[in-house]
C-alpha positions in Angstrom: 134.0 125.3 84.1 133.6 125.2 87.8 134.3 127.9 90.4 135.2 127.3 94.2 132.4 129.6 96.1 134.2 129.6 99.0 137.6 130.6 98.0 137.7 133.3 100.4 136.8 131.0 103.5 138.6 129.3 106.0 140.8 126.1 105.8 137.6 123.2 105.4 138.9 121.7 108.8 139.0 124.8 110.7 135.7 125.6 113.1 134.0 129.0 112.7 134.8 131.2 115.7 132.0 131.8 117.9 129.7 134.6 118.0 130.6 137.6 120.4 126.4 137.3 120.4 126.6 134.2 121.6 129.9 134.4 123.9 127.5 137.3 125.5 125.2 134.6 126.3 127.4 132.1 127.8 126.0 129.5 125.4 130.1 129.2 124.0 130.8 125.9 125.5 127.0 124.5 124.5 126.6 126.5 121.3 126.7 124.3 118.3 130.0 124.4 116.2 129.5 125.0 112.9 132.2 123.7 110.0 133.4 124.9 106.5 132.8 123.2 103.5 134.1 123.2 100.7 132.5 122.6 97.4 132.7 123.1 93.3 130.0 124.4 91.9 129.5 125.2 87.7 129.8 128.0 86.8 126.0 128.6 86.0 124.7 127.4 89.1 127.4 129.8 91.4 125.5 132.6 89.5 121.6 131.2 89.9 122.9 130.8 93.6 123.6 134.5 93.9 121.1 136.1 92.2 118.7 133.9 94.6 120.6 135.5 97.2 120.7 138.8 95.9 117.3 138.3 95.4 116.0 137.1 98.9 119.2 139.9 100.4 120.5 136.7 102.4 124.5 135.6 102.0 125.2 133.4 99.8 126.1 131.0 102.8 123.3 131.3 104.4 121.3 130.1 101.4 123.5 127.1 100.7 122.9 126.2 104.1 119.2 126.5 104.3 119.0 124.4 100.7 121.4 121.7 102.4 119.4 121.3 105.7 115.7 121.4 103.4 116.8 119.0 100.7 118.5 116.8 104.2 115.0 116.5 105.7 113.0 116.2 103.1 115.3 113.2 102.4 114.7 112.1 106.4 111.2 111.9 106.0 110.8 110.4 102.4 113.1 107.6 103.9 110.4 107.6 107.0 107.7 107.4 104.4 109.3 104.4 102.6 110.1 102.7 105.4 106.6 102.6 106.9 105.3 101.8 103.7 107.3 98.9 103.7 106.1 98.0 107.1 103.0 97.8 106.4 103.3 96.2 103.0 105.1 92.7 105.1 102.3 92.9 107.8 100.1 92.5 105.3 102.2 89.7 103.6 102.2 88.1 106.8 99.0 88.0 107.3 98.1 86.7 103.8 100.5 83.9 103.9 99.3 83.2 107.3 95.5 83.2 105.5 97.2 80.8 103.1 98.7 78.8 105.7 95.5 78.0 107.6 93.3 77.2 104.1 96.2 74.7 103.3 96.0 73.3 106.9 92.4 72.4 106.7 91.4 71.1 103.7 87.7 72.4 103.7 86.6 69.1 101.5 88.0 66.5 104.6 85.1 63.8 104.9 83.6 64.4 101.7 83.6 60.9 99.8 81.6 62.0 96.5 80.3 65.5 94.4 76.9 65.4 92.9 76.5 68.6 90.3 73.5 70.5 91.0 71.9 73.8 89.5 71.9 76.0 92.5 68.6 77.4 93.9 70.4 79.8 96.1 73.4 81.6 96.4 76.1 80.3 97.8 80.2 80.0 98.1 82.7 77.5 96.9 83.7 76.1 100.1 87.6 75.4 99.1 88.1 78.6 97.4 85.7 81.0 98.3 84.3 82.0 95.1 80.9 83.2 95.0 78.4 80.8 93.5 75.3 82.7 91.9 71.5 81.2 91.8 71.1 78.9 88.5 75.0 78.3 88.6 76.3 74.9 88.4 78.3 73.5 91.4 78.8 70.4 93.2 77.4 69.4 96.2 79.9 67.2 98.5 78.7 64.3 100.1 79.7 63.2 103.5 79.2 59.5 105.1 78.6 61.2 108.4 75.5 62.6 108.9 74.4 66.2 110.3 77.4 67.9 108.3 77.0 70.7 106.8 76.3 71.3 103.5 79.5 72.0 101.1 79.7 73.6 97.2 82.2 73.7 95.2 83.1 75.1 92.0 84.3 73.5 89.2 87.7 74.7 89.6 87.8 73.3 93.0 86.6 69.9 92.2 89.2 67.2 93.0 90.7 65.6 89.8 91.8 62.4 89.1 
């Protein structure tokens, strides 16, 4: 069962008359108009609603209103929240596909014309993927026609394939 809590109020299109506080202040013109609304509440929650305000010895009203406007901005700045998060989130998709864009612009193994595999001595990095490449690994060293080029590992993963 449902019970209208503001059966005694005005019409809901119908503004509240101003304040003779703040028709004192000449803020009548500027003041904020505030509006009736209407609502159905159950039963149960018309009653938790005024013992709250019995409680607290605030109106009814003023309660509902002071819910309304919390639960409205704490709605305001979750959506903020989300919304930078998701912000951030596509710069940093951006700037991973760009990442991805470059690697697959450059192919890191251009001028190589053979692999040798070799036990490393030293540390070192596959040069198409990145992968770290530990001391005593295997890996294979690519060999370039042109001389003076640096050195380049790769991993087994990375080798080309037939």
């Amino acid at each position: 069962m449902y019970h209208d809590v503001t059966q005694n109020m005005e019409r809901p299109d119908t503004e509240v008359p101003e304040s003779s506080e703040s028709a004192a202040n000449g803020a009548g013109s500027s003041a904020k108009k505030e509006r009736v609304l209407h609502t159905r509440v159950p039963a149960v929650l018309e009653r938790e609603l005024k013992r709250f305000a019995d409680n607290l010895r605030v109106p009814v009203s003023n309660l509902v209103r002071t819910i309304l406007e919390d639960a409205v901005s704490v709605a305001d700045a979750a959506t903020e929240n989300v919304e930078e998060r998701l912000k951030k989130a596509a710069q940093h998709l951006e700037k991973e596909r760009e990442k991805i864009k470059k690697r697959m612009e450059h192919d890191p193994l251009e001028g190589l014309v053979a692999f040798q595999e070799v036990t490393l001595a030293v540390p070192s990095v596959c040069a198409k993927c990145g992968k770290e490449l530990a001391r005593g690994s295997r890996a294979n060293l690519g060999i370039s026609e042109a001389g003076g080029t640096p050195r380049r590992f790769v991993c087994e993963d990375c080798l080309p394939r037939v």
